[in-house]
C-alpha positions as CSV (number, residue, x, y, z in Angstrom):
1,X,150.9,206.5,30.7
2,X,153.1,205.7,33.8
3,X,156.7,205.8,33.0
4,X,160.1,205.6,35.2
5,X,163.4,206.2,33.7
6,X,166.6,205.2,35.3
7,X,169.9,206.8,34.2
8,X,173.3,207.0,35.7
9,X,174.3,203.6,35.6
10,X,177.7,202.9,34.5
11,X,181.4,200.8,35.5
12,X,183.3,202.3,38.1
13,X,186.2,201.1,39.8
14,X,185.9,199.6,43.5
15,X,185.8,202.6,46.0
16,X,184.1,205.5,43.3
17,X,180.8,207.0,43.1
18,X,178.0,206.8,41.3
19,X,174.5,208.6,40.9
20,X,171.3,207.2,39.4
21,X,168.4,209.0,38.6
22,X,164.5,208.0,38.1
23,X,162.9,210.3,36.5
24,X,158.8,209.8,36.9
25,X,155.4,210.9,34.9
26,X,152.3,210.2,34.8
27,X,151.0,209.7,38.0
28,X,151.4,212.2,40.9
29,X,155.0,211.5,42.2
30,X,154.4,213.4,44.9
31,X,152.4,211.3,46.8
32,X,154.0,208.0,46.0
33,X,156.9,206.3,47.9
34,X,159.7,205.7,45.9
35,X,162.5,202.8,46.3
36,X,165.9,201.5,44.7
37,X,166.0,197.9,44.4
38,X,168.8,195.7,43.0
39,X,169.4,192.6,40.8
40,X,172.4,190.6,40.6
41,X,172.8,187.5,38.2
42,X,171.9,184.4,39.8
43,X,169.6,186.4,43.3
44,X,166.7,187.7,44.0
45,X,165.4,191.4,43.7
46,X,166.6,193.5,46.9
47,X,165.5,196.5,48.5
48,X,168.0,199.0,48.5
49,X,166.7,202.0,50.0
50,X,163.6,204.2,49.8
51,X,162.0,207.6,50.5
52,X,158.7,208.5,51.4
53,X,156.7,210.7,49.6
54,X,157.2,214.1,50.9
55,X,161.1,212.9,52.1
56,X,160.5,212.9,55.7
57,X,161.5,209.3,56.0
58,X,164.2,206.9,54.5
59,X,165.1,203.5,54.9
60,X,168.4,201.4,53.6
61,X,169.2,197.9,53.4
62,X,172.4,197.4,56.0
63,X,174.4,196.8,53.3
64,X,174.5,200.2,51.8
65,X,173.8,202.1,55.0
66,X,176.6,204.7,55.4
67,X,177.6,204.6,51.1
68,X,174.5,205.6,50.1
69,X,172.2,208.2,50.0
70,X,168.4,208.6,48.5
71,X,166.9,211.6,47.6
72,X,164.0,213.1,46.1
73,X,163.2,216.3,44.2
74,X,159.2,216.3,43.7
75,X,159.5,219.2,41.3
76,X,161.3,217.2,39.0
77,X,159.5,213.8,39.5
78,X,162.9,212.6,40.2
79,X,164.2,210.5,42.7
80,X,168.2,209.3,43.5
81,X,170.8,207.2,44.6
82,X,173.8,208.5,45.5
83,X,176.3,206.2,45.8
84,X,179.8,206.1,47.5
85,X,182.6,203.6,48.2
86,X,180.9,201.3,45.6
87,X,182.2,197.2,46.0
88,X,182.3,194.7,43.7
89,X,179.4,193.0,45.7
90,X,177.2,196.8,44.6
91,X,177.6,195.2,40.6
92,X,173.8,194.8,40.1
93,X,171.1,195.8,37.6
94,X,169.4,199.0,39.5
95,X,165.4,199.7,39.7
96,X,163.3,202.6,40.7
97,X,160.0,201.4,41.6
98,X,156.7,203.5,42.6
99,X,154.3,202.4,45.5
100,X,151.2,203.8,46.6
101,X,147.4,201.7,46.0
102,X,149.7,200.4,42.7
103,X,153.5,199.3,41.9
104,X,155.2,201.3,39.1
105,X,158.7,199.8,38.1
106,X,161.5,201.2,35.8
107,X,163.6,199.2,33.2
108,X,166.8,199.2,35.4
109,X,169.9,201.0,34.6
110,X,173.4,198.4,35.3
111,X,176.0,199.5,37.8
112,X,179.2,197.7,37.1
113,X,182.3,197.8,39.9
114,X,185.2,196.7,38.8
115,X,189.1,197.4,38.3
């Protein structure tokens, strides 16, 4: 059974950090792409970043490039955001989705940024 987990969501003021975490099983993580996408109230699902599967290659939307970071540790099925200088505009509901030959996506953890 395929399962991603988000965590690390939370409210944090404008200009703090924040890290999320997907954690991953059953399928083999380590050959699968994984991505952050985003969901604010009211707009479509965005691409936030993403990291291929061995973590040669990432990609972020131009929006976050600079405040945050993806990473990936395949010995713990895990992949994260890092994320700096949050803005109110960052206040979304967070995903971790899985892409190879099929989509996998998480539940979404919130990130809140406000004072």
């Amino acid at each position: 059974q395929v399962q991603l987990v988000e965590s690390g969501g939370g409210l944090v003021q404008p200009g703090g950090s924040l890290t999320l975490s997907c954690g991953a099983s059953g399928f083999t993580f380590s050959s699968y792409t994984m991505s952050w996408y985003r969901q604010a109230p009211g707009k479509e699902r965005e691409l936030v970043a993403l990291i291929t599967g061995g973590g040669g290659s990432t990609n972020y939307a131009d929006s976050v490039k600079g405040r945050f970071t993806i990473s990936r540790d395949n010995g713990k099925n895990t992949v994260y955001l890092q994320m700096t200088s949050l803005k109110p505009e960052d206040t979304a509901l967070y995903f971790c989705k899985a892409s190879l030959f099929k989509q996998y996506w998480g539940q979404g953890t919130q990130v809140t940024v406000s004072s």
